[in-house]
C-alpha positions in Angstrom: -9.3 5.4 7.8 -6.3 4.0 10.0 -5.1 1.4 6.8 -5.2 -0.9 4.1 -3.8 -4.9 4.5 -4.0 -7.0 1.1 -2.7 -7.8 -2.1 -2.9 -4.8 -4.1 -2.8 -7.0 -7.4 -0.2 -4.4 -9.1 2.8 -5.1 -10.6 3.7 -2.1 -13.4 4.0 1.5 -12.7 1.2 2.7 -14.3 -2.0 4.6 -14.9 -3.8 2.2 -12.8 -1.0 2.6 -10.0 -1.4 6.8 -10.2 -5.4 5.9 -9.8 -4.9 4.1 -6.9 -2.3 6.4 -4.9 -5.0 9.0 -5.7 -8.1 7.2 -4.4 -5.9 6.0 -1.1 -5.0 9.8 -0.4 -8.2 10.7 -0.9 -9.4 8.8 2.3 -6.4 10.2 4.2 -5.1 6.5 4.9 -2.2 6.4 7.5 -0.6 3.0 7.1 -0.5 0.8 3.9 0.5 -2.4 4.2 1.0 -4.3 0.7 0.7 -8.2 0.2 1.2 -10.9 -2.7 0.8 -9.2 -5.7 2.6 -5.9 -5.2 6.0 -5.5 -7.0 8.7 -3.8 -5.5 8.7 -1.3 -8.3 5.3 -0.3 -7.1 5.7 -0.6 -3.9 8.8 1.8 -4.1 6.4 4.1 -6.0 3.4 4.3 -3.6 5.6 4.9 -0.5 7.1 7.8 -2.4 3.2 9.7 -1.5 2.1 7.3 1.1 3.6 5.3 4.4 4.2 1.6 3.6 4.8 -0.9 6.4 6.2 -4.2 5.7 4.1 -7.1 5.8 5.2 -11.0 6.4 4.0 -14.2 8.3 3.7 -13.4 12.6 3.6 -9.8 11.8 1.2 -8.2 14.7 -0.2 -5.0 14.4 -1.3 -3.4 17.2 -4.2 -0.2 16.7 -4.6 0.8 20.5 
């Protein structure tokens, strides 16, 4: 899978944020790119396993 755009809905470093790094390794994901509803604690915490890209209005992403 090339990557994930949308509001993750997380805002705690938790359980539920462990589950989540560990289901979007599993499917080998190369770009993550995290919406409303993702604090930067979390945020921080996923990149530390998995790529994050920053996300905002007229971003263009480009998969050629």
């Amino acid at each position: 899978m090339l990557g994930v755009i949308g509001g993750f809905h997380l805002f705690e470093v938790d359980e539920q944020v462990k589950n989540t790094v560990d289901y979007l390794k599993s499917y080998n994901i190369k770009e993550l790119y995290p919406c409303h509803c993702t604090s930067f604690a979390v945020k921080a915490e996923i990149h530390r396993v998995l790529p994050l890209k920053e996300v905002g209005v007229g971003l263009e992403i480009n998969c050629l």
